[in-house]
MDAnalysis code that builds the backbone (N, CA, C; Angstrom):
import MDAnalysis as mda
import numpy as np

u = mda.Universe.empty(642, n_residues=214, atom_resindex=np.repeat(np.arange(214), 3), trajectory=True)
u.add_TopologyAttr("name", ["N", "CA", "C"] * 214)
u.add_TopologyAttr("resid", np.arange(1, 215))
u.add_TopologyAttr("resname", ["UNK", "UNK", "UNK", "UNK", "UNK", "UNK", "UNK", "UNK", "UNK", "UNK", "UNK", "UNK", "UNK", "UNK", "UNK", "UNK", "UNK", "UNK", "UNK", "UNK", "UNK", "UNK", "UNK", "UNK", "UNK", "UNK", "UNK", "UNK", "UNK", "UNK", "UNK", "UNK", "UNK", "UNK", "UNK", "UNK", "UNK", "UNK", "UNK", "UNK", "UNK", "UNK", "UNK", "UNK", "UNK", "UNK", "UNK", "UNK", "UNK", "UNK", "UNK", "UNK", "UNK", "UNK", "UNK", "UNK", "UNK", "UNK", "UNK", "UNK", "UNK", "UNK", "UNK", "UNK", "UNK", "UNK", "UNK", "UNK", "UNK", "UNK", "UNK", "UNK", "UNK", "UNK", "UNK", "UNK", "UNK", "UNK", "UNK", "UNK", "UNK", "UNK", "UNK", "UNK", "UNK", "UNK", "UNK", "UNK", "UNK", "UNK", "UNK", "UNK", "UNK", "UNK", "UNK", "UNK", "UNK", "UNK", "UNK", "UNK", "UNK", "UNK", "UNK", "UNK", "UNK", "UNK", "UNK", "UNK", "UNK", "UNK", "UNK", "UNK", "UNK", "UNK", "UNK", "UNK", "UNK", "UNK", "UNK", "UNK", "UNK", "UNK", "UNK", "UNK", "UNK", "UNK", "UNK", "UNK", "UNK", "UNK", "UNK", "UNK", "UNK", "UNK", "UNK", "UNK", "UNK", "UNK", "UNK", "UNK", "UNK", "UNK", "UNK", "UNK", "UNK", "UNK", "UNK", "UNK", "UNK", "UNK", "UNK", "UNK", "UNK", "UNK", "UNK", "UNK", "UNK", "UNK", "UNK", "UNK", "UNK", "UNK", "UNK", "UNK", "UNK", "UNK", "UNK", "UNK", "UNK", "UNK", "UNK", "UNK", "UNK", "UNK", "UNK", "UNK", "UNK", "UNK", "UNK", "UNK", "UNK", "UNK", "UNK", "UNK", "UNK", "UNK", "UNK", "UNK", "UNK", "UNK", "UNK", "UNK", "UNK", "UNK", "UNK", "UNK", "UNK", "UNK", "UNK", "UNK", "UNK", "UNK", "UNK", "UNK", "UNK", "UNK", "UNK", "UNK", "UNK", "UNK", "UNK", "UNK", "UNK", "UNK"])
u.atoms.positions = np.array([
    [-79.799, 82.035, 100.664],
    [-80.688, 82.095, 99.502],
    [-81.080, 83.541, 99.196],
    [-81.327, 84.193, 100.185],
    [-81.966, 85.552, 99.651],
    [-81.081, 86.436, 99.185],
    [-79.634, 86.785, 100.304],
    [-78.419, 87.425, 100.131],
    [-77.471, 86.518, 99.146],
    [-77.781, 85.827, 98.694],
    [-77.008, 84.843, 97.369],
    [-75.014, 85.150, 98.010],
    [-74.761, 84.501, 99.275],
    [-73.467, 85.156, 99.748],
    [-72.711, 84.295, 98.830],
    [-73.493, 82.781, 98.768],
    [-72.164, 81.961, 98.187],
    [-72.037, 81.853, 96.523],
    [-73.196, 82.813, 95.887],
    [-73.073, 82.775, 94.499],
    [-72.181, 84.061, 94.513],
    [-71.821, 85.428, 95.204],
    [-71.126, 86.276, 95.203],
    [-69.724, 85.744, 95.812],
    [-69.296, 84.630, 96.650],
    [-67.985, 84.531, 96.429],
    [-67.825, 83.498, 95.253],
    [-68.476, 82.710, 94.650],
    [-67.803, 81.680, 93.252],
    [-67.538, 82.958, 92.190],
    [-68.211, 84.085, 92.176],
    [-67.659, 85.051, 91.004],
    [-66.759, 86.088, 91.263],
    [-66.367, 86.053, 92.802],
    [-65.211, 86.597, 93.290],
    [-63.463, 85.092, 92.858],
    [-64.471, 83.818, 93.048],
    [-63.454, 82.696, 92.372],
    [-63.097, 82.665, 91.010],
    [-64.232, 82.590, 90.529],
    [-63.813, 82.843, 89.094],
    [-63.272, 83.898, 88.718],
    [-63.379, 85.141, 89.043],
    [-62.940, 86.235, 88.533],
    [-61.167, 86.171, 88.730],
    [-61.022, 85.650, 89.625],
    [-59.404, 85.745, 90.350],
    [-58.746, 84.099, 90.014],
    [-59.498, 83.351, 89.233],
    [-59.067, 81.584, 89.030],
    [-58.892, 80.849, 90.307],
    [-59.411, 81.146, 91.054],
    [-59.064, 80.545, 92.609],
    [-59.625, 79.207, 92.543],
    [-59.082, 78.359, 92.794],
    [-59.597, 76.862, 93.211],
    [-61.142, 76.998, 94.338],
    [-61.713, 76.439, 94.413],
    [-62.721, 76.156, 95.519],
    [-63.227, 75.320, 95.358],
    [-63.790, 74.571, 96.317],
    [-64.437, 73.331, 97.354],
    [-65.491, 73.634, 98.017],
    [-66.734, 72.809, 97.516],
    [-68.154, 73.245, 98.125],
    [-68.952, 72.107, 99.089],
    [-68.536, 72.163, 100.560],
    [-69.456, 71.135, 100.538],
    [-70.810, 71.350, 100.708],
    [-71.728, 70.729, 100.842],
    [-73.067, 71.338, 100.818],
    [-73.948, 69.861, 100.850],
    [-75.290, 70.260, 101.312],
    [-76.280, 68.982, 101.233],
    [-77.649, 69.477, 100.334],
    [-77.406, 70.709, 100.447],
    [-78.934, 71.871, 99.648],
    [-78.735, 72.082, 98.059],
    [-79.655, 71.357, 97.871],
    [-80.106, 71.325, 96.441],
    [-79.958, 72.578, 95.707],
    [-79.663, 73.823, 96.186],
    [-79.850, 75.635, 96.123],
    [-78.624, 75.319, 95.060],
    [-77.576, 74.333, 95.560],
    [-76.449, 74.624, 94.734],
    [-76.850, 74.896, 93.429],
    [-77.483, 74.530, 92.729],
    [-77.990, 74.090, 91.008],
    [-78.401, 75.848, 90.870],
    [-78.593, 76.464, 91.258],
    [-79.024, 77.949, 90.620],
    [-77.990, 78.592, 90.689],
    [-76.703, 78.337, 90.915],
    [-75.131, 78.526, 90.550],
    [-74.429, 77.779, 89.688],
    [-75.776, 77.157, 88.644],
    [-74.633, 76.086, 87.953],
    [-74.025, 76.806, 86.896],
    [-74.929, 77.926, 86.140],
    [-73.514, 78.596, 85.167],
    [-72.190, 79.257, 85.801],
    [-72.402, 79.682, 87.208],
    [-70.650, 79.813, 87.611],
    [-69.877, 78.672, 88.075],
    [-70.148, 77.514, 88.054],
    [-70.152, 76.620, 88.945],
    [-69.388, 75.584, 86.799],
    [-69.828, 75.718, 86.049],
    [-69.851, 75.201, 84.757],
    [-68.157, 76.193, 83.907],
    [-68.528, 77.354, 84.635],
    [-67.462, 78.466, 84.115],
    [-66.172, 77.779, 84.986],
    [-66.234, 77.635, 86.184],
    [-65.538, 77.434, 87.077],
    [-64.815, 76.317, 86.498],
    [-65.655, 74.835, 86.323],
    [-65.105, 73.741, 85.641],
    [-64.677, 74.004, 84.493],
    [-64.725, 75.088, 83.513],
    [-63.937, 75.109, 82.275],
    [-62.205, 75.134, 82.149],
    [-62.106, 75.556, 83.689],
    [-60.185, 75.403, 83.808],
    [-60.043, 74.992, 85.210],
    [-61.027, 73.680, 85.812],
    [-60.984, 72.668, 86.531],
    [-60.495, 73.522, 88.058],
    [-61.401, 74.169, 88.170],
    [-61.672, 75.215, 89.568],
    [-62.626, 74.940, 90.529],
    [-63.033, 73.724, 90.268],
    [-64.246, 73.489, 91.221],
    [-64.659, 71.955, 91.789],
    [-64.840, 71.517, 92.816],
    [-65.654, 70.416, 93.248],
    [-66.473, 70.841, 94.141],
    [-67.516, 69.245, 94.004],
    [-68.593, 69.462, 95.001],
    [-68.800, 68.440, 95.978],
    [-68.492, 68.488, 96.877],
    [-68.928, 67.370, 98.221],
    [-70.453, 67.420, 98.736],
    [-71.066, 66.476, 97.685],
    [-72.241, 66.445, 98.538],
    [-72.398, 65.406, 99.847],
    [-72.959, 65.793, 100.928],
    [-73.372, 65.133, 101.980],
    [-74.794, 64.338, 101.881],
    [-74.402, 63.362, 102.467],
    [-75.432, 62.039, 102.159],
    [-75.577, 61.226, 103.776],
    [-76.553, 61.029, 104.102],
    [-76.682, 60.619, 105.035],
    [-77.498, 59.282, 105.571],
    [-78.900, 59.202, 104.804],
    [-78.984, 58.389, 104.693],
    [-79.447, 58.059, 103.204],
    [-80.300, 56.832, 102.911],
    [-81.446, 56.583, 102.097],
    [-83.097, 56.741, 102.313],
    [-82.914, 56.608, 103.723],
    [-84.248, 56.758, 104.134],
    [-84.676, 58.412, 104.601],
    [-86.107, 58.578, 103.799],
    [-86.440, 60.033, 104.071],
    [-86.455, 60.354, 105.767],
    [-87.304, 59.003, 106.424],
    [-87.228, 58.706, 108.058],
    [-86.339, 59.188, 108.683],
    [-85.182, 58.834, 107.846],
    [-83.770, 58.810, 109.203],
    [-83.415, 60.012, 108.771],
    [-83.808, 60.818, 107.634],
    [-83.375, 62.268, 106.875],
    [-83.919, 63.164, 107.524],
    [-84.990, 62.850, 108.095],
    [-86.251, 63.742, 108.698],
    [-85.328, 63.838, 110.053],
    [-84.984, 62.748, 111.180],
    [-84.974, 62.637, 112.061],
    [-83.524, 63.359, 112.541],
    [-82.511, 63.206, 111.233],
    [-81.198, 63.500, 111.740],
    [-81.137, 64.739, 110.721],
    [-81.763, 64.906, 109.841],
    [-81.520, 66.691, 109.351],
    [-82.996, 67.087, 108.997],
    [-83.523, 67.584, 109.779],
    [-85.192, 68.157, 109.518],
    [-84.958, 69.632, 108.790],
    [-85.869, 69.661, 107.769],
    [-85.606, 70.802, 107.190],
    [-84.471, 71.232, 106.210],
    [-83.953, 70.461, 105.840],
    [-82.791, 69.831, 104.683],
    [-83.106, 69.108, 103.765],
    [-82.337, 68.849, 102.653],
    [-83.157, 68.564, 100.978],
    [-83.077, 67.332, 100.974],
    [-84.380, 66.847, 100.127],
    [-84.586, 65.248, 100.755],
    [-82.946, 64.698, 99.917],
    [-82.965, 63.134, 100.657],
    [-82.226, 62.328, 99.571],
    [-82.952, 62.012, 97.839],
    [-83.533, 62.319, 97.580],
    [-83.722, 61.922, 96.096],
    [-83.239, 63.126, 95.312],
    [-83.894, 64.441, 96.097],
    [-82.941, 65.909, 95.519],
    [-81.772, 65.894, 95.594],
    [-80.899, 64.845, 96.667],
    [-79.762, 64.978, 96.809],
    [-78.889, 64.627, 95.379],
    [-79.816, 63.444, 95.078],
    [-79.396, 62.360, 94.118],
    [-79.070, 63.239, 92.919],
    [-80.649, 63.498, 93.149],
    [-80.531, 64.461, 91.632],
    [-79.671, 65.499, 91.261],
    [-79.186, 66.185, 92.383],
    [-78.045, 67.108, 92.394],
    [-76.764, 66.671, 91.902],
    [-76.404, 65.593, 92.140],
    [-75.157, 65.115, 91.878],
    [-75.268, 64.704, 90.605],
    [-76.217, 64.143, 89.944],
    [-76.749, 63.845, 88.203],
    [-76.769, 65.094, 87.663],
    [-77.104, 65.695, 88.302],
    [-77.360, 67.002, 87.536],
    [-75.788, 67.745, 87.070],
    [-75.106, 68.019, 88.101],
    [-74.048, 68.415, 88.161],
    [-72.651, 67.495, 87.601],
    [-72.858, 65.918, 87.633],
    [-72.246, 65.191, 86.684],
    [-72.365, 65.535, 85.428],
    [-73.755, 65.407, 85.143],
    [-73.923, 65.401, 83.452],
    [-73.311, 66.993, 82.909],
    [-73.530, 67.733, 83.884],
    [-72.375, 69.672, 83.584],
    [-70.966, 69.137, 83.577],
    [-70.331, 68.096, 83.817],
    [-68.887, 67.429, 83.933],
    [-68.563, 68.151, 85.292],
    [-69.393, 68.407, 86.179],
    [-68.864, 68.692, 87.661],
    [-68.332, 68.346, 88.297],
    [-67.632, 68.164, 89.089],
    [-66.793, 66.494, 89.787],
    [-67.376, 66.852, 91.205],
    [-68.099, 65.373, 91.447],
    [-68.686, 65.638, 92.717],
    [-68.401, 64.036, 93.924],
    [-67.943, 64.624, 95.013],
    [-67.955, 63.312, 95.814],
    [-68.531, 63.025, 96.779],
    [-69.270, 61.785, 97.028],
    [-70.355, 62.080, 97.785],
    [-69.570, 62.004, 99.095],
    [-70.345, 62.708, 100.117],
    [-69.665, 62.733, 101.433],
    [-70.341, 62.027, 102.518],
    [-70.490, 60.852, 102.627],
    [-71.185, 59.809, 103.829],
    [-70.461, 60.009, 105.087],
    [-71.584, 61.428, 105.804],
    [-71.254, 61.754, 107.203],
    [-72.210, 62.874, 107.720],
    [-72.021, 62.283, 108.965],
    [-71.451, 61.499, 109.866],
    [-71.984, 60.185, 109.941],
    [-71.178, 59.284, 109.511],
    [-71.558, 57.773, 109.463],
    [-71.913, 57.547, 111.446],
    [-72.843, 57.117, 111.953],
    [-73.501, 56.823, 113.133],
    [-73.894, 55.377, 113.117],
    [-72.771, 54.823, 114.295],
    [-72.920, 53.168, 114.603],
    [-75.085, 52.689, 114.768],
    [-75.212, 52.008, 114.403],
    [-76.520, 51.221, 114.548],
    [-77.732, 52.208, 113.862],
    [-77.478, 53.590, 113.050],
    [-78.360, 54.672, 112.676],
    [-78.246, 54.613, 111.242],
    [-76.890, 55.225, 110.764],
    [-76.970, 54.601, 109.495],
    [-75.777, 53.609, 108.866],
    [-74.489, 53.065, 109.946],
    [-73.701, 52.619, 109.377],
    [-74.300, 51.078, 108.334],
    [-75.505, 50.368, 108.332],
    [-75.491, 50.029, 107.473],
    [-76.200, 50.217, 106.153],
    [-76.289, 51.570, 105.718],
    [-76.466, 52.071, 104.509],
    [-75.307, 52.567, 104.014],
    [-74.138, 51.888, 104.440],
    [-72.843, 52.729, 103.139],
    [-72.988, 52.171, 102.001],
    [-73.332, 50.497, 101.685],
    [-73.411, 49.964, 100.509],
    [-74.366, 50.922, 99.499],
    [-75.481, 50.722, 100.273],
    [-76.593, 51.462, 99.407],
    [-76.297, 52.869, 99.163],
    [-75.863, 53.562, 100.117],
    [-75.475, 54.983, 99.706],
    [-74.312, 55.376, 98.583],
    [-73.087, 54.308, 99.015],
    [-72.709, 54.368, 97.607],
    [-73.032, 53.890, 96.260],
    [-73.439, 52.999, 96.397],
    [-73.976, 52.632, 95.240],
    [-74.918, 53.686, 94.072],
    [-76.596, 53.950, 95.167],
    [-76.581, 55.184, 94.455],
    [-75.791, 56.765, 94.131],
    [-74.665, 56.896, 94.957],
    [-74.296, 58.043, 94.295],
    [-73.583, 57.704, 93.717],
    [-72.627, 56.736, 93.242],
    [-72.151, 56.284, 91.785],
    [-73.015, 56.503, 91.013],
    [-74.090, 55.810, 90.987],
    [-75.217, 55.365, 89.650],
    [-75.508, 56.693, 89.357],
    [-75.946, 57.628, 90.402],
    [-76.122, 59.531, 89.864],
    [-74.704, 60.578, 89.314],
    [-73.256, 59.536, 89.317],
    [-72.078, 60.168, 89.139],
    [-71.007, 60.271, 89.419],
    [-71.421, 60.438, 91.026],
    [-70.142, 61.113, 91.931],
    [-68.840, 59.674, 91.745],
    [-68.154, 60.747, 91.681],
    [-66.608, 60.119, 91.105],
    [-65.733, 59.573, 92.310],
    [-66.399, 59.609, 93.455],
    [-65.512, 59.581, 94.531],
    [-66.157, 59.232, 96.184],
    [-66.042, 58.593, 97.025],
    [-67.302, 58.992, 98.571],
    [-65.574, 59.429, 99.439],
    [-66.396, 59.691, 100.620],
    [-65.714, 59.935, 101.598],
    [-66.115, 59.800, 103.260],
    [-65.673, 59.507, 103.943],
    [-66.653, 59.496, 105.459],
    [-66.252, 60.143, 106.327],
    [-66.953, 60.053, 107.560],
    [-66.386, 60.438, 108.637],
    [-67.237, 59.823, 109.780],
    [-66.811, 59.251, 110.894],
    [-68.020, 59.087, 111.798],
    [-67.781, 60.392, 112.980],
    [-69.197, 59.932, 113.145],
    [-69.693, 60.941, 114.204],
    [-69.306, 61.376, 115.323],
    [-68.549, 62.668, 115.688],
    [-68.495, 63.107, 116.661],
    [-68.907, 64.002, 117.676],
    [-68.756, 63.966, 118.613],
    [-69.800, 64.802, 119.793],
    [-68.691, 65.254, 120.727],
    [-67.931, 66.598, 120.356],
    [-67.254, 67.352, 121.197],
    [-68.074, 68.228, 122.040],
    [-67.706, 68.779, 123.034],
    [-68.465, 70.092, 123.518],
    [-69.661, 69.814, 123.751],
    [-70.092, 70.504, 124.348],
    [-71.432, 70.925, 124.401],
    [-72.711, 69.440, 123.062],
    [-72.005, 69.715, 122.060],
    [-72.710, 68.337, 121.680],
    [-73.421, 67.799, 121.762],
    [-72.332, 66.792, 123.012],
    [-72.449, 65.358, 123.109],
    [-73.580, 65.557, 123.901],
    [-73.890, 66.294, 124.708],
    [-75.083, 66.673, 125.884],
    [-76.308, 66.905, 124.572],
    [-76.321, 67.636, 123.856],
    [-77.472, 67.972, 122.895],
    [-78.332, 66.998, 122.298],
    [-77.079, 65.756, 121.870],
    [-77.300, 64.601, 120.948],
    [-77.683, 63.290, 122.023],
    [-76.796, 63.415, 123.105],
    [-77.566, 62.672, 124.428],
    [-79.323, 62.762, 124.436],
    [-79.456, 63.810, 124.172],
    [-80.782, 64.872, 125.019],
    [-82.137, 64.430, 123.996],
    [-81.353, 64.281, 122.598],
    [-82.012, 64.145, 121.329],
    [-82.345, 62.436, 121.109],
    [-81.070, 62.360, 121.422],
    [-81.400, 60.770, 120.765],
    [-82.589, 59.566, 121.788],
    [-82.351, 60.127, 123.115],
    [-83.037, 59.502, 123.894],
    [-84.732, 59.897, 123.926],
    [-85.005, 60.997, 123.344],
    [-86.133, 61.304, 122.960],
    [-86.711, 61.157, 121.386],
    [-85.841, 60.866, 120.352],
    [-86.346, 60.359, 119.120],
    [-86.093, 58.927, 119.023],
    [-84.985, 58.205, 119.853],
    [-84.773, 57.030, 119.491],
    [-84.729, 56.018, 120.619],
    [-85.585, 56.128, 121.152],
    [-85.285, 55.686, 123.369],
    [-85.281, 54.329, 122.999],
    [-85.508, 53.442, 121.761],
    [-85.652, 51.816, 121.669],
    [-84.283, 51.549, 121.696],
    [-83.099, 52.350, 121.144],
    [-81.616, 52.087, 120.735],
    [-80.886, 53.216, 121.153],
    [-81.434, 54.055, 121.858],
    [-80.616, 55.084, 122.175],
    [-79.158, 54.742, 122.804],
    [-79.368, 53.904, 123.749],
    [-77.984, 52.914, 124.950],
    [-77.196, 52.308, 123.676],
    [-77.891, 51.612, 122.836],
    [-77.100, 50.923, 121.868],
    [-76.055, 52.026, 121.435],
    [-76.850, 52.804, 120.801],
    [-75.906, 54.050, 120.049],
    [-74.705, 54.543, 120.937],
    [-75.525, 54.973, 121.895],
    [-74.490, 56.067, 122.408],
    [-73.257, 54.747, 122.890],
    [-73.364, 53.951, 123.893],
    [-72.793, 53.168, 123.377],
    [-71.462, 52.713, 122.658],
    [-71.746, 52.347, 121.802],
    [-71.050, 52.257, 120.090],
    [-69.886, 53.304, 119.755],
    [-70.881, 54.830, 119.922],
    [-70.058, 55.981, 119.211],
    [-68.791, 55.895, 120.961],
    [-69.318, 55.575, 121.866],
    [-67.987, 55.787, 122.748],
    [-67.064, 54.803, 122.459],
    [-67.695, 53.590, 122.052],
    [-66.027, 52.598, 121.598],
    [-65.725, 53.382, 120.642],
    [-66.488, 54.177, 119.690],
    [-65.388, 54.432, 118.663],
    [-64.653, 55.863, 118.847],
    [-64.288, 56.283, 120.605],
    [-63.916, 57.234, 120.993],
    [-63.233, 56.941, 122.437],
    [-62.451, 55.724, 122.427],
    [-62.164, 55.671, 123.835],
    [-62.398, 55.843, 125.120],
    [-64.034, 55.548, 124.627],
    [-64.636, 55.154, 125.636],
    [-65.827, 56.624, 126.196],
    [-65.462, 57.500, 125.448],
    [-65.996, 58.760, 125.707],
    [-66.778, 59.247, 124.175],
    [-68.065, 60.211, 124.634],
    [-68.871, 60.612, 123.827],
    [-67.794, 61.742, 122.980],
    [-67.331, 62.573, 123.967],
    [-66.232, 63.826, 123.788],
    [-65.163, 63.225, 123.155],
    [-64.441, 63.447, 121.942],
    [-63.213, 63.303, 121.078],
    [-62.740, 64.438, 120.559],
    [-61.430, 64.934, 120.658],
    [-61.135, 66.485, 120.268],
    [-59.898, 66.382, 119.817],
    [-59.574, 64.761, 119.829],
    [-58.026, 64.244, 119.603],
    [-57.637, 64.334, 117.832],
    [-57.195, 65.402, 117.325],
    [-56.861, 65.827, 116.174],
    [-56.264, 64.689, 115.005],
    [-56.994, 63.721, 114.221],
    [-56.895, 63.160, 113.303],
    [-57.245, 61.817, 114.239],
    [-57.727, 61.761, 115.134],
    [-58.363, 60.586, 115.410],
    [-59.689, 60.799, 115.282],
    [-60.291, 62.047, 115.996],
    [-61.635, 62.647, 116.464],
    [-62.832, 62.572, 115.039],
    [-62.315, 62.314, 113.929],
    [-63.298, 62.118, 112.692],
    [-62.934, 60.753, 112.335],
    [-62.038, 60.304, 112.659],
    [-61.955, 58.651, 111.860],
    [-62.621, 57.700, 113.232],
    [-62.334, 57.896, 114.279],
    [-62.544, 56.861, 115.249],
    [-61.277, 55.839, 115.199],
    [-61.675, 55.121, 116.427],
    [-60.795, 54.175, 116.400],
    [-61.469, 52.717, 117.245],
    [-60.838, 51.333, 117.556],
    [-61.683, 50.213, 117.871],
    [-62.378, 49.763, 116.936],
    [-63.017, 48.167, 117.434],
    [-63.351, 47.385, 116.449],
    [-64.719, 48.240, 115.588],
    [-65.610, 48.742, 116.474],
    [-66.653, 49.167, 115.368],
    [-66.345, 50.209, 114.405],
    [-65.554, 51.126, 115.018],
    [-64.266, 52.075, 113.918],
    [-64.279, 51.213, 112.014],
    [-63.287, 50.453, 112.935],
    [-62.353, 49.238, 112.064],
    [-63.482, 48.703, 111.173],
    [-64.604, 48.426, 111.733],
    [-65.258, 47.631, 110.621],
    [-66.218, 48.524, 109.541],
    [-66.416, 49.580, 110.146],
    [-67.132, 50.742, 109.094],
    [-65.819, 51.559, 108.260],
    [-64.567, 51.102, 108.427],
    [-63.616, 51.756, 107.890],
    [-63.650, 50.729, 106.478],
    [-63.578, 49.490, 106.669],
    [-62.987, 48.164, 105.974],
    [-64.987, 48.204, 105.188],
    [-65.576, 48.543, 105.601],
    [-67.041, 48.032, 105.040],
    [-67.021, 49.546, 103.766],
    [-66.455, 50.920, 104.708],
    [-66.165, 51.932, 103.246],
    [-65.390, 51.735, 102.088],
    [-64.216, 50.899, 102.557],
    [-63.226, 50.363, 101.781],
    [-64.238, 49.314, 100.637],
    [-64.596, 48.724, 101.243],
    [-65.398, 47.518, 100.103],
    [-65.873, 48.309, 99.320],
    [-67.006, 49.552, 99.740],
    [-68.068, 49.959, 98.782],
    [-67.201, 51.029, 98.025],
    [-66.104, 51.320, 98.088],
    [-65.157, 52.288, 97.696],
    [-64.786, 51.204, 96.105],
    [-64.042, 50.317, 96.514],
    [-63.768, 48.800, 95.660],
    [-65.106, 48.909, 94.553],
    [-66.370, 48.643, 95.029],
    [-67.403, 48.038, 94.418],
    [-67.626, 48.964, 93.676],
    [-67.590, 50.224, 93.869],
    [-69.100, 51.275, 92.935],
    [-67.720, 52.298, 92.564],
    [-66.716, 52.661, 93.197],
    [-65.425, 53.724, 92.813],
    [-64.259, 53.250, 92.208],
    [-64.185, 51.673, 91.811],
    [-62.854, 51.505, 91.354],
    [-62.182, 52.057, 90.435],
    [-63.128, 52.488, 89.737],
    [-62.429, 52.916, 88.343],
    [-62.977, 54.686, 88.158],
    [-62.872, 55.491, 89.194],
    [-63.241, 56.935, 88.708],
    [-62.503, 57.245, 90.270],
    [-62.000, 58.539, 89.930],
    [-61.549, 59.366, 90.638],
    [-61.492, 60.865, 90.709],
    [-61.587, 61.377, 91.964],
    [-61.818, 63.241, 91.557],
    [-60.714, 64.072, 91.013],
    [-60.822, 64.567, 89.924],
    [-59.402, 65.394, 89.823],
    [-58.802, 66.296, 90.763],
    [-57.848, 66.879, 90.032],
    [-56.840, 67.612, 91.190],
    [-57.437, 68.890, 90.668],
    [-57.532, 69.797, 91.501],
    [-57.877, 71.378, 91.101],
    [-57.019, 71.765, 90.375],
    [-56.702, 72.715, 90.115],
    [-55.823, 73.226, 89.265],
    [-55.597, 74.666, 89.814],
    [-54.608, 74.673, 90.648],
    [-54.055, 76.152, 91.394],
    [-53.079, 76.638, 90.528],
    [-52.768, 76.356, 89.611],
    [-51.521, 77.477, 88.896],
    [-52.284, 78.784, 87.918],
    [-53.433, 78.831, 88.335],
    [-53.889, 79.764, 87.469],
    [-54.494, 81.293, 88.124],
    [-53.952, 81.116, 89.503],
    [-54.132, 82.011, 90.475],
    [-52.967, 82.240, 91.149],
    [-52.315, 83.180, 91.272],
    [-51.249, 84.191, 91.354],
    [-51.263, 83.932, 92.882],
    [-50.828, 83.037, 93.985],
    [-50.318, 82.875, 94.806],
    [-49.794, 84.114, 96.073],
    [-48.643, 84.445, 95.681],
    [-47.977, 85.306, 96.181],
    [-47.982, 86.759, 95.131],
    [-48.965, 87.515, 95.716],
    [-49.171, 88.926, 95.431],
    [-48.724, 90.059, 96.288],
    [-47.973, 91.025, 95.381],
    [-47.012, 91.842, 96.386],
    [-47.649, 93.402, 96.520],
    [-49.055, 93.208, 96.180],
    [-49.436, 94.576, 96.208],
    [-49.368, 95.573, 97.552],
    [-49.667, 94.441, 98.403],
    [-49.391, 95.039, 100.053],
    [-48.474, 95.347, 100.759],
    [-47.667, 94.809, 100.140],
    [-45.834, 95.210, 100.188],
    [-45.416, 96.046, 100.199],
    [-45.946, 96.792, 99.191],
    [-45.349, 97.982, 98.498],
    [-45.731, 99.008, 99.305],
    [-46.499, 98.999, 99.943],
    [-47.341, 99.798, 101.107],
    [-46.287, 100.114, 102.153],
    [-45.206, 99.173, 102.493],
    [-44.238, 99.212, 103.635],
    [-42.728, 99.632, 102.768],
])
């Protein structure tokens, strides 16, 4: 916010037509919306907002100090009605915490715009899994066993997953059923809108200025 780093690279994007991808959960985005509006004039831009839950409770508990969900909302309305293309990003989806708010979560970020969701469940590599152990049993000690739990079926049995294209989807039945329950709300509130494709031909790829140097 103060050093404005990420409003100085979108006008290093625009200036050069470069495609870019924002994900973000902070409402801050909106005081970049005229580069962010320039950007969409030759389809250079999306926005992945992150959504986590509905409840301010579980917002407080799993991102303290982060923009509530109703700012979230509003961000994505806001940035729809600029023709922004924004998709909401439901993650880290967390067995018994928030996996059953995908309905509701998509639902409202359709109704505010977003053209698209996406997920991921939760993982705890490294160091982590000890942090979120440490955390959860002290904010949530009624379900903590439940949880932790859960996220190990959906990791073979382990908190730690580092297994490259498994390690964000999960795998096993509770996997399977928050995969097939995204699928529904994907069906219900996304059938008919989708995010466009960026548009990279308007940025010069292969530049030989450094070449010439040798």
């Amino acid at each position: 916010k103060k050093y404005k780093i990420t409003r100085r690279c979108l006008e290093v994007f625009l200036k050069y037509k470069h495609p870019v991808g924002i994900i973000t959960k902070n409402a801050l985005i909106l005081r970049d919306l005229d580069l962010l509006t320039e950007l969409q004039k030759d389809n250079l831009v999306a926005v992945h907002m992150s959504l986590t839950s509905l409840s301010e409770k579980t917002r407080r508990i799993l991102e303290p100090r982060t923009t509530t969900i109703k700012k979230r909302l509003d961000t994505i309305k806001a940035l729809s009605q600029n023709e922004i293309p924004v998709n909401a990003m439901l993650a880290p989806i967390i067995p018994s915490i928030n996996s059953h708010e995908i309905f509701g979560m998509a639902k409202k970020a359709s109704e505010a715009g977003a053209l698209s969701m996406a997920h991921t469940i939760v993982r705890l590599n490294g160091a982590i899994g000890l942090i979120f152990y440490d955390w959860i049993k002290k904010t949530m000690p009624d379900r903590a066993n439940k949880v932790l739990g859960q996220i190990e079926d959906c990791h073979g049995g382990n908190l730690n997953d580092s297994r490259f294209g498994v390690r964000m989807r999960g795998e096993g039945k509770i996997a399977e059923h928050i995969h097939s329950t995204i699928k529904l709300a994907k069906q219900q509130y996304f059938k008919d809108k989708k995010m466009p494709e960026l548009n990279r031909e308007l940025h010069q790829l292969n530049k030989d200025g450094q070449l010439k140097l040798f």
